[in-house]
TORKEDO-803183 format. One record per residue (C-alpha): residue number from 1; x, y, z; residue in three letters. Coordinates in Angstrom, 3 decimals. Example, Ala and Ser with C-alpha at 12.3 -4.5 7.8 and 13.67 -1.06 7.14 Angstrom:
REM TORKEDO-803183
GUNU; 1; 12.300; -4.500; 7.800; Ala
GUNU; 2; 13.670; -1.060; 7.140; Ser
//
This chain:
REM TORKEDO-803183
GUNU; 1; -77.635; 59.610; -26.322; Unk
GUNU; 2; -76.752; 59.436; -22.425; Unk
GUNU; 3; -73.338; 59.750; -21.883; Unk
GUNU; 4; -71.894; 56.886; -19.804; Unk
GUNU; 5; -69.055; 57.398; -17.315; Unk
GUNU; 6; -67.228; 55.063; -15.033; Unk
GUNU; 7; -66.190; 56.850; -11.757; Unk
GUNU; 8; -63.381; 55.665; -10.175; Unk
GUNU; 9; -63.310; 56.451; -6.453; Unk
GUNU; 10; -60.770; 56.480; -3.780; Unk
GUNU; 11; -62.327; 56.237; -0.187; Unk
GUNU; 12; -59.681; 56.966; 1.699; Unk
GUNU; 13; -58.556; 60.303; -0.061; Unk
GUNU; 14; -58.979; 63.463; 1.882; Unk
GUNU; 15; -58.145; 61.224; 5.270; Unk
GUNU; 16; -61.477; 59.361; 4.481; Unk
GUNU; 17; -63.756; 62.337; 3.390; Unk
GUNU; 18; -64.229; 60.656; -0.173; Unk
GUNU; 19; -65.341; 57.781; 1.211; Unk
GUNU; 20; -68.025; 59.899; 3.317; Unk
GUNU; 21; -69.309; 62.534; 0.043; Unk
GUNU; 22; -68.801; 60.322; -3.063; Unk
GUNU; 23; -72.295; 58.543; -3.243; Unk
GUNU; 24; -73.902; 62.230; -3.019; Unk
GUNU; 25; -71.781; 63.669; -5.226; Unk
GUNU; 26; -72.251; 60.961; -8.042; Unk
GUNU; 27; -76.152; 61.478; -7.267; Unk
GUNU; 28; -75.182; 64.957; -8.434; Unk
GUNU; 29; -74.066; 63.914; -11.461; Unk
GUNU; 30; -76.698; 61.291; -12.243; Unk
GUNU; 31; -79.010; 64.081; -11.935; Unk
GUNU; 32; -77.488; 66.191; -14.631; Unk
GUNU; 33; -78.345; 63.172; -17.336; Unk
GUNU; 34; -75.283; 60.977; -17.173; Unk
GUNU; 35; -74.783; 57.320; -16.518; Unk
GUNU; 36; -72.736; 56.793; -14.114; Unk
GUNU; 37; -70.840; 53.241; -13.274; Unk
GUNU; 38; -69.028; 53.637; -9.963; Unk
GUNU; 39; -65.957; 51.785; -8.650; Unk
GUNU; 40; -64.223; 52.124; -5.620; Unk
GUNU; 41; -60.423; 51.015; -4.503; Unk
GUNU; 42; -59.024; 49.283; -1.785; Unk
GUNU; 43; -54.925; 49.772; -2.327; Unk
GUNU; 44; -52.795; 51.534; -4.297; Unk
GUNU; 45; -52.331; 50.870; -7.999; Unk
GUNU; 46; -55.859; 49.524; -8.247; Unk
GUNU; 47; -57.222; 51.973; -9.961; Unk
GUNU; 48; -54.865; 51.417; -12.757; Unk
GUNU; 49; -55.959; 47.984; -13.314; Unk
GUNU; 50; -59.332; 49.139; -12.950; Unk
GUNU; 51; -59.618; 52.143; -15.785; Unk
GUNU; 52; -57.252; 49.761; -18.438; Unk
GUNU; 53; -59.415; 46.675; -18.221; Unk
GUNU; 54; -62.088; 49.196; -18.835; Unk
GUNU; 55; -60.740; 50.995; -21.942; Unk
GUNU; 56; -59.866; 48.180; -23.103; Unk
GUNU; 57; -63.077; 46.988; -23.589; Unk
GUNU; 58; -64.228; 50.572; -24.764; Unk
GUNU; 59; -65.058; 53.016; -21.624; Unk
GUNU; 60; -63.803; 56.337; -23.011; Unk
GUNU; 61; -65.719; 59.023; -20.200; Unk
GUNU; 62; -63.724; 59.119; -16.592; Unk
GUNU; 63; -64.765; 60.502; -13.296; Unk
GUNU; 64; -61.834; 61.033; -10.608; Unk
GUNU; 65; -63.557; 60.896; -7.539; Unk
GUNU; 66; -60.601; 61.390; -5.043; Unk
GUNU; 67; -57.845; 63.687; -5.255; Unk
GUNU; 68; -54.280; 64.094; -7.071; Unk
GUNU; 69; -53.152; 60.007; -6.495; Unk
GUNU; 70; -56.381; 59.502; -7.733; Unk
GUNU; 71; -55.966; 61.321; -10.867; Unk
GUNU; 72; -52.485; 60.349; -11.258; Unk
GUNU; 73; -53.333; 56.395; -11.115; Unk
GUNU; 74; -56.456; 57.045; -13.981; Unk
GUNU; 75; -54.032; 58.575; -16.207; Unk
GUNU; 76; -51.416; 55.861; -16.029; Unk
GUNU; 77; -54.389; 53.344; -17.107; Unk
GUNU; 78; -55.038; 55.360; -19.644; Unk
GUNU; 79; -51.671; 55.682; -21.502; Unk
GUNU; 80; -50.020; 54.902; -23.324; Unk
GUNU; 81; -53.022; 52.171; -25.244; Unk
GUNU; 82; -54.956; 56.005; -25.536; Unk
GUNU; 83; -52.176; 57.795; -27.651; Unk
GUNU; 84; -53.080; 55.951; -30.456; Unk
GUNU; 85; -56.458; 54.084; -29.469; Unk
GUNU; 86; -59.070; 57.172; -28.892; Unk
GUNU; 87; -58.552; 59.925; -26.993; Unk
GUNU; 88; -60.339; 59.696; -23.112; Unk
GUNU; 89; -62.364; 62.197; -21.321; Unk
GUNU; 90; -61.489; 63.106; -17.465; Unk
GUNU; 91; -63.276; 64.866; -15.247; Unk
GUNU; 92; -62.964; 65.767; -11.528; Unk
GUNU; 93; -64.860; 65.432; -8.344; Unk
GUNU; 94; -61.804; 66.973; -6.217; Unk
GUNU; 95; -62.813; 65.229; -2.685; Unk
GUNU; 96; -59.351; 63.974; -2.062; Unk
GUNU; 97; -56.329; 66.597; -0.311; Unk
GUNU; 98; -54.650; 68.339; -2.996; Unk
GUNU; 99; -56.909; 68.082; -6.332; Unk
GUNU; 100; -54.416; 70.546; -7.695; Unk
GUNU; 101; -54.887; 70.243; -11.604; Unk
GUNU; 102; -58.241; 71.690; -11.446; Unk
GUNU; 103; -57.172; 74.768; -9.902; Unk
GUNU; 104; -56.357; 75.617; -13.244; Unk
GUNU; 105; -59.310; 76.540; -14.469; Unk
GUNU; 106; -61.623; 77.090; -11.387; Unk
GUNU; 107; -61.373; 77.865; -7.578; Unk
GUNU; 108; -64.923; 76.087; -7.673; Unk
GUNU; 109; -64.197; 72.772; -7.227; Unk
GUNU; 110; -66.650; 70.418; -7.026; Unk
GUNU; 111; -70.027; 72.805; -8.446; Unk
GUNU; 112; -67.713; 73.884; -11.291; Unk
GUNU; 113; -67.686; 70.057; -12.718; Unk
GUNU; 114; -71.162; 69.043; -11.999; Unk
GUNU; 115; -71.900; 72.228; -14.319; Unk
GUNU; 116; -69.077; 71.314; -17.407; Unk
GUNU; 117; -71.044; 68.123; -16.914; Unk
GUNU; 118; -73.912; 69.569; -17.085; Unk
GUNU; 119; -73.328; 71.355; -20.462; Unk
GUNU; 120; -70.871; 69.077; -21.934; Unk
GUNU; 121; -67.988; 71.060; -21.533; Unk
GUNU; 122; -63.814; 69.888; -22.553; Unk
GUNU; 123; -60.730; 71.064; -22.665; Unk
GUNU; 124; -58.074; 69.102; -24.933; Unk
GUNU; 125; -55.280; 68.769; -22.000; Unk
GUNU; 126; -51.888; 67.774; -22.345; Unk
GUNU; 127; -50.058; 64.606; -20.563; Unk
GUNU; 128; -46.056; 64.133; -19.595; Unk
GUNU; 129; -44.593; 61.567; -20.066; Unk
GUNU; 130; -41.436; 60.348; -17.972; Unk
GUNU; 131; -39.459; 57.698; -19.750; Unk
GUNU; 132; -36.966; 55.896; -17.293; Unk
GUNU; 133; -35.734; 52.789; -16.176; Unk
GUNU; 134; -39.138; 50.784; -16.061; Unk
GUNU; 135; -42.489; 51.454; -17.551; Unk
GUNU; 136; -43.041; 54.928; -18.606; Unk
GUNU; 137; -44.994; 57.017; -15.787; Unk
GUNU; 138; -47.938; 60.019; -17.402; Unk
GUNU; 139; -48.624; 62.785; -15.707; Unk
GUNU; 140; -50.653; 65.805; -15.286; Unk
GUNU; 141; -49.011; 68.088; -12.539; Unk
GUNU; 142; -45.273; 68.416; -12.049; Unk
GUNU; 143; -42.614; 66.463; -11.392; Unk
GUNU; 144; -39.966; 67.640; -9.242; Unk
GUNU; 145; -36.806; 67.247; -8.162; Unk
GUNU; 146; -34.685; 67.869; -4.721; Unk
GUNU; 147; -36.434; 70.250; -1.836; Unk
GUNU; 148; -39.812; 69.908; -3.300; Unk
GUNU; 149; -39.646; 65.880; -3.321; Unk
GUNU; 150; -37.929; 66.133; -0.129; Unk
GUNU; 151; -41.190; 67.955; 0.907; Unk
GUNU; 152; -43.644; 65.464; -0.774; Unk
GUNU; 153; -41.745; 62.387; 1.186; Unk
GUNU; 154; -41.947; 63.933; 4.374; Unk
GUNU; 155; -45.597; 65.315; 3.929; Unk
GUNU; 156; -46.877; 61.913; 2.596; Unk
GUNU; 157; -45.260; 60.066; 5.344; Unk
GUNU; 158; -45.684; 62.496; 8.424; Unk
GUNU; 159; -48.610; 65.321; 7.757; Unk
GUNU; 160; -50.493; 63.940; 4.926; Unk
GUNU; 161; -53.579; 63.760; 7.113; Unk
GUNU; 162; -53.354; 67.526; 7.955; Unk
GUNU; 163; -54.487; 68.327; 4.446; Unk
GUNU; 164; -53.305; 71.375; 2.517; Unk
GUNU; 165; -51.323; 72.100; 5.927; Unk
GUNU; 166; -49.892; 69.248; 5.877; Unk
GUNU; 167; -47.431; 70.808; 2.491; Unk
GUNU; 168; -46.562; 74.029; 4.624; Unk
GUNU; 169; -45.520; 71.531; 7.657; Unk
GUNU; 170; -43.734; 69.607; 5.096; Unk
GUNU; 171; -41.790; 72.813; 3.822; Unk
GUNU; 172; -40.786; 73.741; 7.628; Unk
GUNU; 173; -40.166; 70.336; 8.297; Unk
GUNU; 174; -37.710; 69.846; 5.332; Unk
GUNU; 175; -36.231; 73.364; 6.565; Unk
GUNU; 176; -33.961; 71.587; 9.009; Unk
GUNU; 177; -32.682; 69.310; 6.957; Unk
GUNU; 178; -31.427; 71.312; 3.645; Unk
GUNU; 179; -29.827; 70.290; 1.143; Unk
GUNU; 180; -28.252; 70.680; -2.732; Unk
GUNU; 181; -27.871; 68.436; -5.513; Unk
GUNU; 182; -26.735; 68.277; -8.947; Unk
GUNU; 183; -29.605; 66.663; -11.094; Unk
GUNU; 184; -27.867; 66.293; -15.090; Unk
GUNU; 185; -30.248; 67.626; -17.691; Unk
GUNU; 186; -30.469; 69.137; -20.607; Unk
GUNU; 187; -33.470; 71.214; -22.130; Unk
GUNU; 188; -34.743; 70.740; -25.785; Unk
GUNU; 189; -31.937; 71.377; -28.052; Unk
GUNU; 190; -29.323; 72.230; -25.603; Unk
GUNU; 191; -26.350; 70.504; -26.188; Unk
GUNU; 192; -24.344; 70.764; -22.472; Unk
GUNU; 193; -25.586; 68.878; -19.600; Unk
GUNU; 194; -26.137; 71.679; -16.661; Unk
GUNU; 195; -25.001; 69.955; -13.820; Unk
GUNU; 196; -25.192; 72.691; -11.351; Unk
GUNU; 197; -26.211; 72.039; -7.407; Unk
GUNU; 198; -30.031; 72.787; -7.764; Unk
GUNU; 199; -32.007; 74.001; -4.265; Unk
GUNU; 200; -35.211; 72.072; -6.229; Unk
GUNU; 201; -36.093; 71.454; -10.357; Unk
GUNU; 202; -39.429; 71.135; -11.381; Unk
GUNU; 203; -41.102; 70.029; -14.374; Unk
GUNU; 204; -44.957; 71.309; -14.747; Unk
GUNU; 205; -47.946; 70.727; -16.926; Unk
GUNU; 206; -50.115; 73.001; -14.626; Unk
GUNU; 207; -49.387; 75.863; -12.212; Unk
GUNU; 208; -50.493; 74.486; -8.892; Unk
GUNU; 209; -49.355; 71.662; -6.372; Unk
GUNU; 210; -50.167; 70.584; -2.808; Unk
GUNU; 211; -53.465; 72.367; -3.557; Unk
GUNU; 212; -52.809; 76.556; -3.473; Unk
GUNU; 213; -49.021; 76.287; -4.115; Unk
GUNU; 214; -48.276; 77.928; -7.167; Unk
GUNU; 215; -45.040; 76.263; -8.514; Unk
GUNU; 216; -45.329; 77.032; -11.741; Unk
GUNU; 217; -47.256; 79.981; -12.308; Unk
GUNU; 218; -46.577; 80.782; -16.344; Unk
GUNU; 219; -47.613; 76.543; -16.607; Unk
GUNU; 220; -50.427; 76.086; -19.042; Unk
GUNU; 221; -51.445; 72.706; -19.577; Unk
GUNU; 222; -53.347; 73.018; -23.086; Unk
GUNU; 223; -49.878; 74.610; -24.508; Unk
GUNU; 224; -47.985; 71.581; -25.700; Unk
GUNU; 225; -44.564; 72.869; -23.181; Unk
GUNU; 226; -43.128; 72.121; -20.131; Unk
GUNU; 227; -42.825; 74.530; -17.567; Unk
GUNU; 228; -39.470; 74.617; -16.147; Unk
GUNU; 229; -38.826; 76.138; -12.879; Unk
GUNU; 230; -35.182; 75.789; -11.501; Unk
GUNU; 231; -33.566; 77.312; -8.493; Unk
GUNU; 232; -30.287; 77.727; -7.415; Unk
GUNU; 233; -28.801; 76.834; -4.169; Unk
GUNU; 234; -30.080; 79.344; -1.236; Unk
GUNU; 235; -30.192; 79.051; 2.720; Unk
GUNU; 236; -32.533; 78.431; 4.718; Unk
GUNU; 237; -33.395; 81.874; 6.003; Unk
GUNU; 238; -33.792; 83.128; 2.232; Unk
GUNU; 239; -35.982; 80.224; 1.730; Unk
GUNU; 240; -38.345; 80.477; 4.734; Unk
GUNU; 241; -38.801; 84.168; 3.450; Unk
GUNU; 242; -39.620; 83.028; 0.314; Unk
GUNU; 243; -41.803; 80.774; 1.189; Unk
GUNU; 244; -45.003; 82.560; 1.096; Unk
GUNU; 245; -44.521; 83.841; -2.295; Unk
GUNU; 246; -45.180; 80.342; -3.508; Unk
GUNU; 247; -48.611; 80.404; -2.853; Unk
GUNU; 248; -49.162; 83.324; -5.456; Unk
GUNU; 249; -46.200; 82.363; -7.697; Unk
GUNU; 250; -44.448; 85.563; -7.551; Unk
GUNU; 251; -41.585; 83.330; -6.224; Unk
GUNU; 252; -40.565; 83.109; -9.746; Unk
GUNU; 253; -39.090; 86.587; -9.525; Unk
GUNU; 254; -36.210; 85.882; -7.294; Unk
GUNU; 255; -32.933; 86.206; -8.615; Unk
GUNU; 256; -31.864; 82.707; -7.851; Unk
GUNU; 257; -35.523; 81.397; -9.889; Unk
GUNU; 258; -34.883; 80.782; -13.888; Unk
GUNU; 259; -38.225; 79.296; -16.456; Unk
GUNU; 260; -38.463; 78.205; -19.873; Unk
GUNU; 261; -40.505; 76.630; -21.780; Unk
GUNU; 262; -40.198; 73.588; -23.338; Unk
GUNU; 263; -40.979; 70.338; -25.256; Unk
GUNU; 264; -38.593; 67.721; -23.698; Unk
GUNU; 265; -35.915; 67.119; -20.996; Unk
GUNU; 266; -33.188; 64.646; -20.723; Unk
GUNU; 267; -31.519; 63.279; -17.957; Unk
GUNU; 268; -27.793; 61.697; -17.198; Unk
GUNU; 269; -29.123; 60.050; -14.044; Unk
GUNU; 270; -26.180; 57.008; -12.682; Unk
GUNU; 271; -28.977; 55.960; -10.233; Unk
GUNU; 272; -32.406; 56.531; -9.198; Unk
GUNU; 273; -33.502; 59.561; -7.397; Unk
GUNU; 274; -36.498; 60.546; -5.138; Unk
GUNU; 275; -39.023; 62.484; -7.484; Unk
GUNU; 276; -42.338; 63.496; -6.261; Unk
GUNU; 277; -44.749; 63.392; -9.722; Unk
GUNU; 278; -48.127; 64.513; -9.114; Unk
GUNU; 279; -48.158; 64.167; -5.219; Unk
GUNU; 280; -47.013; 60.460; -5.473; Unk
GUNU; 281; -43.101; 59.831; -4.120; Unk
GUNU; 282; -41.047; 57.241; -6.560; Unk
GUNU; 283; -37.428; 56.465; -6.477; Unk
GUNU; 284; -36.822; 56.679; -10.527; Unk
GUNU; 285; -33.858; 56.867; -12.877; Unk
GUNU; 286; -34.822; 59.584; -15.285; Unk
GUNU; 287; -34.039; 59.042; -19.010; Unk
GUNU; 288; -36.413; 62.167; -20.561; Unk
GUNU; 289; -39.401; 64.017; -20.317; Unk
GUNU; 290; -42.068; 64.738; -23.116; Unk
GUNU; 291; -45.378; 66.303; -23.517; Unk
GUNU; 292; -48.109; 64.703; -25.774; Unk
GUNU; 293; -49.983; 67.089; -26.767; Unk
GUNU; 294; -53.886; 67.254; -26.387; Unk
GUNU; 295; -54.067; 63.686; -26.059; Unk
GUNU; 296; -57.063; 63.821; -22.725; Unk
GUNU; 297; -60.274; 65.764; -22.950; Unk
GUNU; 298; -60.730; 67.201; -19.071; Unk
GUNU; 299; -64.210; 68.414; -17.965; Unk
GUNU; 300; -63.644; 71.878; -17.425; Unk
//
């Protein structure tokens, strides 16, 4: 039987370079033997709309074709009708900016999928779910907290077209303006709220962000835990040091890092916050985090 998938495509990720590679690359997957029903958006959110009217009336097989906001929007039409209605298969043609969730598994982008394709290849992925004051939000990155969504607001708005560069301008950028907050939380069991100033919190399913930025570099995202990266106020000299060590995760190390891992996070929020969750920036009032566990197949 041919397996059928409907690809879901963002022209305008990667500053218009989707719109420019994705007929080519879904020829590349046609020619590996798979159906392919392709749909393009015009404005944000669409492609939520899009993939829930489709499951709905029984498309199972996803193809991202875009990058991270691509991803992030396919998910959240997804769930939560798939955490009890059939679990969904995802795969990736990373031709967006930061197409950071399939760093995970291969530096080879693109070739890597058309070959999982190819032989039928899955992984049984995990999803986060944020529960706040609204609809619940799925994700399969990170969401974060303080600097780092400081970072993804300024990035988005100013530098977004610069690419992967456009996160290390974002980081400088954000330099000048630094600041410390107390985010309430509490991890699994814990009973006290730790209510410390934070320089950034981060909540991950996978290890990278903003492409090659290893946040969360003990993250697995077939585990069942979040990875929970926390650190401590520090200045801004000690930070732009630091800096570099993100990109191979040995930032992790530093005396004012801490990690655990987890299954859930709460949240004493008053009001909502800034909180960058897979590379999109939403003002949310946390309640709690949880992982559901192998709930997405991912071409890998």
């Amino acid at each position: 039987m041919i397996e059928r998938f409907l690809a879901v495509i963002n022209p305008a990720a990667g500053g218009g370079r989707c719109g420019e590679l994705a007929s080519a690359a879904l020829d590349r997957v046609r020619q590996v033997g798979l159906e392919v029903e392709a749909i393009e958006t015009s404005q944000p959110r669409e492609a939520v709309a899009i993939v829930r009217k489709a499951y709905a009336r029984g498309v199972r097989s996803f193809l991202s074709v875009g990058g991270d906001g691509t991803a992030f929007e396919i998910v959240n039409g997804l769930f939560p009708e798939a955490e009890t209605r059939g679990r969904p298969t995802l795969g990736f043609l990373p031709l967006g900016t930061g197409n950071s969730f399939l760093r995970d598994f291969t530096t080879r982008g693109f070739e890597h999928t058309i070959e999982a394709l190819r032989d039928r290849r899955r992984r049984r992925c995990d999803i986060i779910r944020l529960r706040h004051h609204g609809d619940d939000i799925y994700f399969l990155n990170l969401l974060s907290l303080g600097f780092a969504a400081d970072v993804g607001e300024v990035t988005n708005r100013r530098f977004k077209h610069r690419g992967e560069l456009g996160y290390v301008l974002g980081v400088l950028a954000r330099l000048f303006d630094l600041n410390h907050q107390s985010f309430p939380h509490r991890l699994g069991d814990d009973v006290n709220w730790d209510r410390r100033e934070s320089l950034f919190l981060s909540f991950s399913n996978s290890k990278f962000t903003g492409g090659k930025m290893m946040i969360a570099p003990d993250a697995n995202p077939c585990d069942g835990k979040i990875e929970y990266v926390r650190w401590g106020p520090v200045g801004r000299l000690r930070l732009l040091w630091t800096f570099p060590r993100l990109f191979s995760g040995t930032h992790i190390r530093h005396p004012r890092a801490s990690r655990k891992s987890i299954e859930r996070v709460e949240f004493d929020f008053e009001s909502p916050v800034n909180a960058m969750v897979d590379g999109e920036i939403l003002s949310v009032q946390c309640r709690s985090l949880e992982v559901l566990s192998g709930v997405l197949d991912v071409v890998v």
